[in-house]
C-alpha positions in Angstrom: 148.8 109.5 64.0 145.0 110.5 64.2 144.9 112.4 61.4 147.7 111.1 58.9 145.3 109.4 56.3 143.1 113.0 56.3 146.1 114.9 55.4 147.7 111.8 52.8 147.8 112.6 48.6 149.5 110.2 46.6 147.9 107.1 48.0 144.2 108.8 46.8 145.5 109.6 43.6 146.5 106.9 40.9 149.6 107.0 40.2 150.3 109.5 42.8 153.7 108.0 43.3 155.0 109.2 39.8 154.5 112.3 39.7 157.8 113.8 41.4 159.7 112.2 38.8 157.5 113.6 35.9 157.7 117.4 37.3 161.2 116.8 37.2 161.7 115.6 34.0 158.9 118.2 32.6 160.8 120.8 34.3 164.3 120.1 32.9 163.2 119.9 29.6 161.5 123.3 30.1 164.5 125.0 31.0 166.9 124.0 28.0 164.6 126.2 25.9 163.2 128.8 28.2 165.2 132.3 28.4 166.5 132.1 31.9 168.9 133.0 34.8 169.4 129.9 37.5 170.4 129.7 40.9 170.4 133.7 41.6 171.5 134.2 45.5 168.5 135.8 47.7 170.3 134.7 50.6 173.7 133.0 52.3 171.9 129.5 52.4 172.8 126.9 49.9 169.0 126.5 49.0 168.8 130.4 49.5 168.2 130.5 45.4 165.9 130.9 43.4 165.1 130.3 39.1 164.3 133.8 37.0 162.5 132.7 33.9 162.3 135.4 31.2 159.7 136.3 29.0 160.7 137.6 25.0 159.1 140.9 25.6 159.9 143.5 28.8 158.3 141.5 31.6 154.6 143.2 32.6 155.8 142.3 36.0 156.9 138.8 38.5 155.1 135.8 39.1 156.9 134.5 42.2 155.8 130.9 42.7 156.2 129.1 46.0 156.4 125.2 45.9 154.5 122.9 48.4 156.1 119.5 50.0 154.8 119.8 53.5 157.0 122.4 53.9 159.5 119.0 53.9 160.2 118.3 50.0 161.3 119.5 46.7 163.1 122.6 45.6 162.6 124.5 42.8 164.0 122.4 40.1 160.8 120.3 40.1 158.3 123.6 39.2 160.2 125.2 35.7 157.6 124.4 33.8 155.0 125.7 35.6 156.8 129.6 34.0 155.1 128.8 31.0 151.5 130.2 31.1 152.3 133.2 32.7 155.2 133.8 30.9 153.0 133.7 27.6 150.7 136.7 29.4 154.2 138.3 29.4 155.3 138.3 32.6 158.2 137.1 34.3 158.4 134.1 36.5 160.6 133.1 39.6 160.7 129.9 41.5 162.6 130.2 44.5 163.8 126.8 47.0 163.8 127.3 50.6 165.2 125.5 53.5 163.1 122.4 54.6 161.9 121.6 58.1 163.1 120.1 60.2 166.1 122.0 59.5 164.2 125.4 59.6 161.1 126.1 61.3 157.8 127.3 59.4 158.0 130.8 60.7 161.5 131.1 59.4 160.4 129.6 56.0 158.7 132.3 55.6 161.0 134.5 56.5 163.3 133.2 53.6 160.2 133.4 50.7 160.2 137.3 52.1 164.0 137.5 51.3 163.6 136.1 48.2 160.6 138.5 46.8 162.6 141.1 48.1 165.5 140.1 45.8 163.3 139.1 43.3 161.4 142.6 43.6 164.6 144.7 42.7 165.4 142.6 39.6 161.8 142.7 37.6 160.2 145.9 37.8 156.1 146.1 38.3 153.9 144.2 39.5 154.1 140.9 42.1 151.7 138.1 41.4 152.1 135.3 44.1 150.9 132.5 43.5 152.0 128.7 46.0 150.6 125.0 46.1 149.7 123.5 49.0 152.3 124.6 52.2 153.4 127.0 49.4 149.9 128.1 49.2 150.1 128.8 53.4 153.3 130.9 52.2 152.0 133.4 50.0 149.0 133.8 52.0 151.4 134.5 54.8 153.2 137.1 52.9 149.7 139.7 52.9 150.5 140.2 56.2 154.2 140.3 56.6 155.9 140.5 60.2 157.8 143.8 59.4 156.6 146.3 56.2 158.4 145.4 53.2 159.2 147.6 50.2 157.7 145.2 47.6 154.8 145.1 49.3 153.2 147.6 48.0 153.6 146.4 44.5 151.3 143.2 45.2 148.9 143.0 43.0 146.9 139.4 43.2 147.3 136.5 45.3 146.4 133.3 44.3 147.1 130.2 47.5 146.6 126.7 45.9 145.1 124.2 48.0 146.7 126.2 50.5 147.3 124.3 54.1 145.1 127.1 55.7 144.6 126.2 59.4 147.9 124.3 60.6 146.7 123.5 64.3 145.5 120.2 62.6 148.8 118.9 61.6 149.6 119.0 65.3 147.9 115.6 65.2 149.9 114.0 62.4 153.4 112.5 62.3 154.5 115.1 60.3 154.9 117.4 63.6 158.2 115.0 64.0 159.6 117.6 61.6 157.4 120.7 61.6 157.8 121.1 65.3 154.5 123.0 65.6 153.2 124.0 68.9 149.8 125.5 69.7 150.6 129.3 69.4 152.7 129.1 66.3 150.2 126.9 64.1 147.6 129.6 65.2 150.0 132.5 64.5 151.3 130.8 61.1 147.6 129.8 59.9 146.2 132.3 57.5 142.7 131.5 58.3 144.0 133.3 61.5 145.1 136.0 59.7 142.7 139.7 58.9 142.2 139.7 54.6 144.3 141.4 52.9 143.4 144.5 50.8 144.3 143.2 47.7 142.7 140.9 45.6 142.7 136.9 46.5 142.2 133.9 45.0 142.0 130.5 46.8 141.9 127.8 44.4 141.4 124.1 44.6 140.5 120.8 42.9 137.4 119.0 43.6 138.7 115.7 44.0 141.1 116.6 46.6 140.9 115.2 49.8 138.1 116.9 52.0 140.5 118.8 54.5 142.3 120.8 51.6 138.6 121.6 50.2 137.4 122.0 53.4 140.1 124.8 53.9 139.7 126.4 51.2 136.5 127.2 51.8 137.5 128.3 55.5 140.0 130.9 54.4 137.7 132.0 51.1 135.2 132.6 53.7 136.7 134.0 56.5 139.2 136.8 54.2 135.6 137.4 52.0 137.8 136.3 48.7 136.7 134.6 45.7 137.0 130.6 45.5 137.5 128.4 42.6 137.0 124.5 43.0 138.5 123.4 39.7 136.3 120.0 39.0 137.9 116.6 38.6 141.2 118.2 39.7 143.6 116.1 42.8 146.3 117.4 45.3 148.8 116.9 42.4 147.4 117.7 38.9 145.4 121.2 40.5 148.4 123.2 39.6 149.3 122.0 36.4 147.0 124.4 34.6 150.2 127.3 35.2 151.9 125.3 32.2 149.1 126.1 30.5 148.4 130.1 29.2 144.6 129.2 28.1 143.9 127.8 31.4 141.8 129.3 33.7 143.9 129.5 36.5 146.8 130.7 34.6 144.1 133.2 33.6 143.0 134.7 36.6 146.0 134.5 38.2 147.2 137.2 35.6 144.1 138.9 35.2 144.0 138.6 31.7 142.7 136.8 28.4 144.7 134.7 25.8 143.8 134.4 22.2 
């Protein structure tokens, strides 16, 4: 449909096509050394689940990261590795899945990433860092402004959306809406360009080689919640959010507030 190729990755990036199979490798080799606890219920769904990764000190609080996919692909098996940096800062890290449209709608997506920081909340004390690529980016935006008050909420601390999918009224024009099933109202109402900033601090990082809509919103929701931007040069769709392997990276950095020697 019209605007397909604007909202494509892997055929921009080269070598886009094997990167699914090296998160998942990277991330399975990750967990047979980290300290962690694996497929903890948050709800009754079998992708209801998410991945607690432990840090060897008492956790300063949770990283909760949310995955990306189009809201369509992956789970959390693909991500372990990403626990690393910010479990070096010493804090704890959890990766939950979530049902995938067109099985669930977007709206009820985030209903489920809710559950799970809820669950997630009572198990790590302190506090909650969220941090999501791409849809999962549009997720943890989402979650400033929850659709009922939630107790965790007043333990978020920083909020860090990663080439977040800001505005979705545009993918109304892409085959994708097969599965997303987006109509006018709920694109604007699940948009968090849409949304009123949050009163905590905010992020919104990207790479600058992405493709121009995911820098082009980025820039939208940095400048309509008045939140700090990062474009991270030379950085795609894919490799932006590899720097959370990394402790001495910068967006490992920021995202916890804090310096590493």
């Amino acid at each position: 449909m019209e605007l397909d190729d604007a909202f494509a990755n892997a055929a921009y990036i080269p070598d886009g096509d094997t990167y699914p199979d090296k998160w998942a490798a990277l991330a399975a080799a990750f967990r047979t050394t980290a300290l962690c606890e694996l497929d903890l219920p948050y709800g009754e769904g079998q992708r209801h689940r998410f991945d607690l990764f432990h840090p060897p000190r008492l956790a300063r609080g949770v990283v909760v990261f949310v995955h990306g996919g189009y809201w369509r692909q992956f789970d959390k098996s693909y991500w372990s590795h990403l626990a690393a940096g910010p479990m070096a800062h010493g804090w704890a890290v959890a990766i939950p899945s979530y049902d995938l449209c067109p099985d669930a709608s977007i709206p009820e997506i985030g209903d489920q990433i809710s559950a799970a920081i809820g669950v997630i909340s009572q198990r790590v004390l302190g506090p909650i860092l969220l941090v999501g690529h791409s849809a999962g980016g549009q997720l943890v935006a989402r979650m400033t402004a929850p659709r009922l008050p939630e107790p965790w909420h007043d333990r978020l601390t920083r909020v860090v959306p990663v080439s977040p999918v800001a505005d979705l009224v545009p993918l109304m024009r892409t085959s994708m809406n097969a599965d997303l099933r987006l109509d006018f109202d709920t694109a604007r109402v699940e948009s968090p360009v849409n949304m009123s900033a949050p009163q905590i601090p905010v992020i919104v990082w990207v790479g600058g080689s992405e493709r121009p809509v995911f820098i082009d919103q980025a820039h939208a929701l940095s400048d309509m919640w008045g939140c700090a931007l990062e474009v991270e040069p030379d950085k795609n769709h894919f490799d932006v959010v590899e720097g959370l392997s990394d402790p001495r990276s910068d967006l490992t950095r920021k995202l916890c507030g804090t310096t590493y020697n």
